[in-house]
C-alpha positions in Angstrom: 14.8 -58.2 -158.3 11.4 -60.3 -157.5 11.3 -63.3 -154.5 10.7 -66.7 -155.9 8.5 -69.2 -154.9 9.8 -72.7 -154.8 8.0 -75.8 -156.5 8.7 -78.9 -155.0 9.2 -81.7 -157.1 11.6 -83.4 -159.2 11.5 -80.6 -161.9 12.3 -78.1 -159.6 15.8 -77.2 -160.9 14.1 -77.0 -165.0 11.4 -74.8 -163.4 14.4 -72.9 -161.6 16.2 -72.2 -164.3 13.5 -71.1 -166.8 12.9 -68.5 -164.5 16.0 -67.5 -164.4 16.2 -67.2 -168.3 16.6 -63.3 -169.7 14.0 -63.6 -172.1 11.5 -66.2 -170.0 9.4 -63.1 -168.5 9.2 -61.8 -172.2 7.9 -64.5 -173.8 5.3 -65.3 -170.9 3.6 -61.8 -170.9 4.2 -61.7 -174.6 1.9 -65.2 -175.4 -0.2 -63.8 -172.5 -1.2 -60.5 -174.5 -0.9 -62.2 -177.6 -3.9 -64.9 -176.2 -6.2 -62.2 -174.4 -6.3 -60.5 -178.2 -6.6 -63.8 -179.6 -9.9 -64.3 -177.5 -11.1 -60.8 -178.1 -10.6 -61.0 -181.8 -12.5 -64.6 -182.1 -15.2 -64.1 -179.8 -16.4 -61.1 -181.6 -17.7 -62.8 -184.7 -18.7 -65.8 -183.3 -21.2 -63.3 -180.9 -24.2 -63.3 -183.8 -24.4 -67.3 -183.5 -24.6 -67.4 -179.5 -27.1 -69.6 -178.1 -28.6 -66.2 -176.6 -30.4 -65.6 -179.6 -30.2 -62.9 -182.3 -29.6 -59.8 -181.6 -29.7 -55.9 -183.0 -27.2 -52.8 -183.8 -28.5 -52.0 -179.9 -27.8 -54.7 -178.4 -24.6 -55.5 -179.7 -23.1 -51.7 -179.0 -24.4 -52.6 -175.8 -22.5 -55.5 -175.5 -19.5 -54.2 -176.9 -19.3 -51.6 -174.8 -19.7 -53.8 -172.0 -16.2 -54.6 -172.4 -14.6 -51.5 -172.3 -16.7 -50.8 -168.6 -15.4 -53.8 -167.3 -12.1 -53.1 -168.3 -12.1 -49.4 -167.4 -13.5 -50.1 -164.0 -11.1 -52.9 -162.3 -8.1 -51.5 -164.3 -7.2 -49.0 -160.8 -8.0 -52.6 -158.4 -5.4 -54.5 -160.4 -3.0 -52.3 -160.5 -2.9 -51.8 -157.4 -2.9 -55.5 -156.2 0.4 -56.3 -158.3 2.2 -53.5 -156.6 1.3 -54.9 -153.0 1.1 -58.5 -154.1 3.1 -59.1 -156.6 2.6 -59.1 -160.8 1.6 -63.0 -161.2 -1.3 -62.7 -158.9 -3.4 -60.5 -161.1 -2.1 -62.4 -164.1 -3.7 -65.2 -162.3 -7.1 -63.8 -162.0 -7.2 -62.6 -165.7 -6.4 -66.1 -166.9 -9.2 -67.4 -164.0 -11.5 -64.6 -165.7 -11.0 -65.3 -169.2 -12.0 -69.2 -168.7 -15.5 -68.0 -167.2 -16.2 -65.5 -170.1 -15.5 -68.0 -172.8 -17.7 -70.3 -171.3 -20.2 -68.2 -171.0 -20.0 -66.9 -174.1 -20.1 -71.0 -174.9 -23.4 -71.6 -173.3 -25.2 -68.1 -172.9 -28.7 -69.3 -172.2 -29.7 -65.1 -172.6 -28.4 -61.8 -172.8 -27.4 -61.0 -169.4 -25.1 -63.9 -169.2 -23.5 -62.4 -172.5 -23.2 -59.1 -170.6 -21.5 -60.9 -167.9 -19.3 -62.3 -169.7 -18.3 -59.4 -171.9 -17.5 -57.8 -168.2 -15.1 -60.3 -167.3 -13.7 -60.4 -170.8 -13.2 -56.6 -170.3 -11.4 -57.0 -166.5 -9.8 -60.2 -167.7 -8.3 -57.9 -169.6 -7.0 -55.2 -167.7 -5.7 -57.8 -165.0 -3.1 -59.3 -167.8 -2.4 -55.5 -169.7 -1.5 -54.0 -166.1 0.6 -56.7 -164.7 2.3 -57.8 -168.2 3.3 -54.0 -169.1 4.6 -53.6 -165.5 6.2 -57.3 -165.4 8.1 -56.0 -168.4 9.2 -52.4 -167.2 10.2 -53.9 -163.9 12.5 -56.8 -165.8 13.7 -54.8 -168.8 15.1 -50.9 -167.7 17.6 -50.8 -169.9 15.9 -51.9 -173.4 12.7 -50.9 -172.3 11.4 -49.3 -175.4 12.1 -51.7 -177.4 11.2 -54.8 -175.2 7.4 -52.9 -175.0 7.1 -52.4 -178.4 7.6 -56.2 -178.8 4.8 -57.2 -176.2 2.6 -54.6 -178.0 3.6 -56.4 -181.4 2.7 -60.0 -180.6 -1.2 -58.6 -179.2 -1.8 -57.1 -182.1 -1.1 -60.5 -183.6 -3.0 -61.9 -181.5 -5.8 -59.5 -182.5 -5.5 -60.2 -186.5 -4.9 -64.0 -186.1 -8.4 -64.0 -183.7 -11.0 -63.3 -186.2 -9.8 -65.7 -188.7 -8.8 -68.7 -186.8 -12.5 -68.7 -185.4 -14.5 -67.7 -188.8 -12.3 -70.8 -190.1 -13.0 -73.1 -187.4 -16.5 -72.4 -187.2 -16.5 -73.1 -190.7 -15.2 -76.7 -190.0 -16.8 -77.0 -186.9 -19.6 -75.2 -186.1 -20.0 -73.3 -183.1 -18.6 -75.5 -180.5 -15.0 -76.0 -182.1 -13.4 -72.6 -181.9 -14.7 -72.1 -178.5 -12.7 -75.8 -177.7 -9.8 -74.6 -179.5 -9.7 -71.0 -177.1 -10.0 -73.0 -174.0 -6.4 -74.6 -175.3 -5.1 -71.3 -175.8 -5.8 -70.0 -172.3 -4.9 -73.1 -170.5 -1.4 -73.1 -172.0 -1.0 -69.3 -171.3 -2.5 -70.0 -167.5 0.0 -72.6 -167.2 3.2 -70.3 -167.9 1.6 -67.8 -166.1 1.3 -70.0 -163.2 4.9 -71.8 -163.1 6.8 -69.0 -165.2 6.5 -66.0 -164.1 8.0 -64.6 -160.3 5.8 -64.9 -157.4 7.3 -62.2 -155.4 6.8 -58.4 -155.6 9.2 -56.2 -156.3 11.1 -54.9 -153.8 11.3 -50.8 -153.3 8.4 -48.3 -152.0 5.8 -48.7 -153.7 4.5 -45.0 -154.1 0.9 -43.3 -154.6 -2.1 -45.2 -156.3 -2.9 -44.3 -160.0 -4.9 -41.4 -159.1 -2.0 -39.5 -157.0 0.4 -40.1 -159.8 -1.5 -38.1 -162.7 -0.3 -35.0 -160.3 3.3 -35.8 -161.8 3.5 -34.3 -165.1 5.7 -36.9 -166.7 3.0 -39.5 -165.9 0.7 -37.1 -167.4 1.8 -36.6 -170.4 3.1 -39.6 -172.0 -0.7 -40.6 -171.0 -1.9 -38.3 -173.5 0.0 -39.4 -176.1 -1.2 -42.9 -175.6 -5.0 -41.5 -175.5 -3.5 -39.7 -179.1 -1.9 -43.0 -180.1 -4.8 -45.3 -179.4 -7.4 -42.6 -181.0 -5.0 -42.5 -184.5 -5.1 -46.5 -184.8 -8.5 -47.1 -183.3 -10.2 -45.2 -186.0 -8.5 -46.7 -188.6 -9.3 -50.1 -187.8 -12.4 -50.5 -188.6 -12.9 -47.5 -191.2 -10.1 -48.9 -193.6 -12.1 -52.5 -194.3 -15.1 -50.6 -195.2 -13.2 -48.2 -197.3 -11.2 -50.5 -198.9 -14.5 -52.1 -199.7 -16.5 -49.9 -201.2 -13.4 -48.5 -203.3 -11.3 -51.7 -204.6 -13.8 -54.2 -203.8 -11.3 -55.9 -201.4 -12.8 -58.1 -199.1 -11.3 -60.1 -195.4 -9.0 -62.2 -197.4 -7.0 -59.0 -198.6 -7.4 -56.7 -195.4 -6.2 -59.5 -193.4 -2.9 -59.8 -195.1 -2.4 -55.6 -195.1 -2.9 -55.1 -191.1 -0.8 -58.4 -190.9 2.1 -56.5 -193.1 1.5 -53.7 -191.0 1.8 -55.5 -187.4 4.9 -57.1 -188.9 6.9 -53.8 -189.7 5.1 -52.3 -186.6 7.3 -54.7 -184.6 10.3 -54.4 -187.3 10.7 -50.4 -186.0 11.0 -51.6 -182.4 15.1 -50.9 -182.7 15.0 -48.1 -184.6 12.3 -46.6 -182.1 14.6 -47.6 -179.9 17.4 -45.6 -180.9 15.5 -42.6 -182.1 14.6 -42.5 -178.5 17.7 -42.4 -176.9 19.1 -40.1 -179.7 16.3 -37.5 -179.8 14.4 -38.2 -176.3 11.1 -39.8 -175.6 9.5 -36.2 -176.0 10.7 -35.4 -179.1 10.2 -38.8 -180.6 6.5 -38.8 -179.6 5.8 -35.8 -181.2 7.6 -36.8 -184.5 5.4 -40.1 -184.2 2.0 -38.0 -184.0 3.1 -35.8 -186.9 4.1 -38.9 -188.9 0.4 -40.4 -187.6 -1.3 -36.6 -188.4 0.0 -36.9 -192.4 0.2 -40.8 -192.9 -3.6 -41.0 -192.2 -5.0 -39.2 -194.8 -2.8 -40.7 -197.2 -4.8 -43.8 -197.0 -7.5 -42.6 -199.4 -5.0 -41.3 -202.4 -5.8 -44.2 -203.8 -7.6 -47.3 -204.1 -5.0 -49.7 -205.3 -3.8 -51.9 -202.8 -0.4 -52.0 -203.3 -0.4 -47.7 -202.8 -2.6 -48.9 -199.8 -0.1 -51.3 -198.4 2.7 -48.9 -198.3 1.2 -46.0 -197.0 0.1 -48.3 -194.2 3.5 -49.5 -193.4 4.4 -45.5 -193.0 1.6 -45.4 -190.6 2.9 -48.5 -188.4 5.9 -47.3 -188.1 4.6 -43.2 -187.2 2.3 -45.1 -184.5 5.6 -47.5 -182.9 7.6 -43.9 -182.9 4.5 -42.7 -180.8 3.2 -45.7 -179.0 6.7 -47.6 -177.5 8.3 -44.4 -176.1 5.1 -42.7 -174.7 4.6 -46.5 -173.2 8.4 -46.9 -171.9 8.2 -43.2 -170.0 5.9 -44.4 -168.1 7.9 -46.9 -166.3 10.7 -44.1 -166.1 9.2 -41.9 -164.2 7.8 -44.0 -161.6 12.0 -44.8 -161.5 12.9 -41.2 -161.2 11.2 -41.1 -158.1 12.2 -43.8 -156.9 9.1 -45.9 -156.4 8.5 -49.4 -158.0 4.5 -48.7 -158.6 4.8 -50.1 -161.9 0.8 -51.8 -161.3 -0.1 -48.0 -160.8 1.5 -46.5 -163.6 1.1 -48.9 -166.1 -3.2 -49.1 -165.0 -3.1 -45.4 -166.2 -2.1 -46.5 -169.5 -4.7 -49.1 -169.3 -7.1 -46.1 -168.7 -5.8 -43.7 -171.3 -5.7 -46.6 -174.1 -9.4 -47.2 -173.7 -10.1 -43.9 -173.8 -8.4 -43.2 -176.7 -10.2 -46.5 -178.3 -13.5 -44.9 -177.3 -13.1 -41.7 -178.4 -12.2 -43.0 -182.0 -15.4 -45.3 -181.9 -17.1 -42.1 -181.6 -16.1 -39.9 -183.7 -15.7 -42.4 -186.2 -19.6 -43.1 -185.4 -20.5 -39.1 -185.3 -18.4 -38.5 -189.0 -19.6 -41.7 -190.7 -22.8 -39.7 -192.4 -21.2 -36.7 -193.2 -17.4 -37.4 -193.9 -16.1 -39.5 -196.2 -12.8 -41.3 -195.0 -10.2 -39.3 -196.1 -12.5 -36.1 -194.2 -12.6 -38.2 -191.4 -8.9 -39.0 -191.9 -8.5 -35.6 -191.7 -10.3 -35.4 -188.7 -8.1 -37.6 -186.9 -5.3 -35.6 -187.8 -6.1 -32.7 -186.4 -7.2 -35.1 -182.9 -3.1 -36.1 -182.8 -1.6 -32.7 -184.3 -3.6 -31.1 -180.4 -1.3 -32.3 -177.4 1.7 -30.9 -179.7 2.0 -27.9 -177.5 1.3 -29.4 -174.3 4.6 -31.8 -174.9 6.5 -28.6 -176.5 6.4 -27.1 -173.0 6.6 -29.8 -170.9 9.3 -30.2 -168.7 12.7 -32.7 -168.7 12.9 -35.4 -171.3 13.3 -38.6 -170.3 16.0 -40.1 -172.6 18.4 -41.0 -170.0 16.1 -43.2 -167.9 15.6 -45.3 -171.1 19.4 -45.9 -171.3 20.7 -46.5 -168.1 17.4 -47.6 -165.9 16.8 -47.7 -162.7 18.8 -45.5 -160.0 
C-alpha cells in the first residue's frame, strides 16, 4: 500500500476515487512512457532544422549520445529518491525536465544548448523509466509480467507514432508546430502525474542501493537478459529501414506500418508470456525468448518481399516479449523475496542494462556496417543473445512463483 496525499477542494472525492481505481496507476505510467518516446521519437528528426545551425555525422553522434550519458548518469540518483521519497516525486522532475529540453531544443541559439538539452532529455528519461517500472511492480505482484509487458507496449508506440506525427506537422507547420503540439503532450501527462498517481512511498525496508543489489544473483541475471534483449531489438531498428531499402525499395510509409504490426502483436503476447512464465518459469522462458530472438533475426533477410518481411517480424516481437516481460518482471521479484520494497533500485538497474544493451547494438551495428551485409550482421546478433545461455542454465532458483502469488 502507498500514503495519499489529500487535495482540497470540491473535487476531492473524483480525485479520490481515481486513485483508487485498479487500473488508474496503469494507465498514468503507461501515457507517461508512451509520451517520453513520443518526444524522443519527434525531436530526433526535427534536430537537422534547429535554429543551432547545421550540423555533421560528428556532431550529431555527439549529440545523440548525449542522451544516453544523461540518462545513464542520474538513472542510480532517481532510483534512489523514489524508494526514500516516494515514485511521483521523480516522475515529477522528469515531466519538469522534459519541458526544459523541448524548449531548448525550440529555441537553441547554438550547440551547447542542444547538448543540454539532449542531457535532460536523457535524465528526463530515466526519472519516468525508473519510477514508472517500479510504480507498476509495486501495484501489480500478481500479473506483473503481463502488466509490464503492457507499459513496455504503449512506449514503443509512443516511439513509432513520434517520428511521424512531427515530420507531418512540420510539414503543415514548419518548425514551430510540432514543438507546440509536444508541449500538449507533456502537460497532459504532467498533469496525471501530478494528481494521479500516490504521493506516498511504499511502505517496507527499503534495502541496498542499485550497486549492492548486483551482488544478488537474481538481480544479476535477469539484467543480462535485458542487456541481451535490448542488444537483439536495438540493432534491428535501424538496420531493417535501410535494408528494406536498398532490397524492395520500401520507404517510411511502408516501415512505419511493419514496426507498428510488430508493436501491436508485441503487446498481443503479453498473456501468453504471461502464462508461459508461470508454466515454465521466468528462467526457462528467457532463454526460449533469446533462442526464438538468436534464429528469428536472421530470418529477416530470406527475402525482400514485404509480406515474408512482415511475418518474420511478428515471430521476432513475440521471441523479444518472451525475453523482455519476464526478465523485466524478475526484477521486482527478487527485491520481494528478500523482503525489501527497493523497487527505485532495482528497476534503475534495468534502466542501466537497457542502455547498455542499446549501445552496444549501436556499435556493433556501426563496427559490421562495412564488412557485413545484414543477414552477417544478423548473424552476428545471434550469436550476442545465444552467449548468457549458460550463465542462466546454471543459475540458481526460478522465480515462477513470485510471479503468481506476489509479495510475501
Amino acid at each position: 500500500m502507498t500514503e495519499q496525499t489529500a487535495i482540497p477542494g470540491a473535487s476531492l472525492s473524483t480525485l479520490e476515487r481515481l486513485r483508487a481505481g485498479h487500473w488508474t496507476i496503469f494507465a498514468c505510467v503507461a501515457f507517461a512512457v508512451l509520451t517520453d518516446y513520443l518526444v524522443y521519437g519527434a525531436l530526433l528528426p526535427l534536430t537537422p532544422y534547429s535554429p543551432a545551425g547545421p550540423m555533421n555525422e560528428t556532431t550529431l553522434s555527439i549529440l545523440y549520445g548525449t542522451y544516453a550519458v544523461g540518462a545513464l548518469g542520474t538513472t542510480p540518483f532517481f532510483g534512489a529518491m523514489g524508494d526514500r521519497r516516494g515514485y511521483r516525486l521523480p516522475m515529477l522532475w522528469g515531466a519538469g525536465m522534459s519541458v526544459v529540453a523541448i524548449a531548448l531544443f525550440w529555441s537553441a541559439p547554438n550547440f551547447p544548448a542542444l547538448l543540454l538539452g539532449r542531457a535532460l532529455q536523457g535524465a528526463a528519461a530515466a526519472a519516468t523509466w525508473t519510477s514508472a517500472l517500479a510504480l507498476v511492480a509495486s501495484h501489480y505482484p500478481i500479473n506483473r509480467v503481463r502488466m509490464i509487458g503492457l507499459t513496455l507496449m504503449a512506449s514503443t508506440g509512443g516511439s513509432l507514432a513520434g517520428p511521424v506525427l512531427s515530420g507531418w506537422l512540420y510539414a503543415v507547420g514548419g518548425y514551430r508546430l510540432p514543438f507546440l503540439v509536444l508541449a500538449v503532450f507533456v502537460a497532459i501527462d504532467g498533469f496525471s502525474r501530478l494528481f494521479l498517481l500516490p504521493a506516498g512511498h511504499v511502505r517496507g525496508p527499503k534495502g541496498p542501493s542499485a550497486i549492492n543489489l548486483l551482488s544478488d544473483r537474481r538481480v544479476v541475471m535477469p539484467a543480462i537478459a535485458v542487456v541481451v534483449a535490448a542488444g537483439g531489438w536495438g540493432i534491428l531498428e535501424p538496420l531493417l529501414p535501410i535494408h528494406l531499402q536498398k532490397a524492395a525499395g520500401a520507404g517510411p510509409a511502408t516501415v512505419g506500418p511493419l514496426f507498428a504490426l510488430g508493436t501491436l502483436v508485441y503487446g498481443l503476447a503479453a498473456p501468453s508470456v504471461e502464462w508461459l512464465t508461470n508454466r515454465f518459469g521466468i528462467r526457462r522462458t528467457a532463454i526460449g525468448g533469446m533462442i526464438g530472438m538468436a534464429v528469428t533475426l536472421p530470418l529477416l533477410g530470406i527475402s525482400p518481399e514485404l509480406p515474408v518481411v512482415a511475418g518474420v517480424l511478428c515471430l521476432v516481437s513475440i521471441a523479444f516479449a518472451i525475453l523482455l516481460n519476464p526478465a523485466s518482471a524478475e526484477l521486482g521479484d527478487a527485491v520481494e523475496a528478500r523482503g525489501l520494497t527497493c523497487y527505485g533500485a532495482v528497476y534503475s538497474i534495468y534502466n542501466i542494462a537497457y542502455g547498455i544493451g542499446m549501445m552496444g547494438a549501436s556499435s556493433l551495428a556501426t563496427a559490421l556496417s562495412g564488412h557485413l551485409g545484414f543477414v552477417g550482421i544478423m548473424l552476428c546478433a545471434s550469436a550476442f543473445l545465444l552467449l548468457p545461455i549458460p550463465l542462466l542454465l546454471g543459475g540458481g532458483r526460478e522465480g515462477a512463483a513470485a510471479v503468481t502469488t506476489g509479495p510475501t
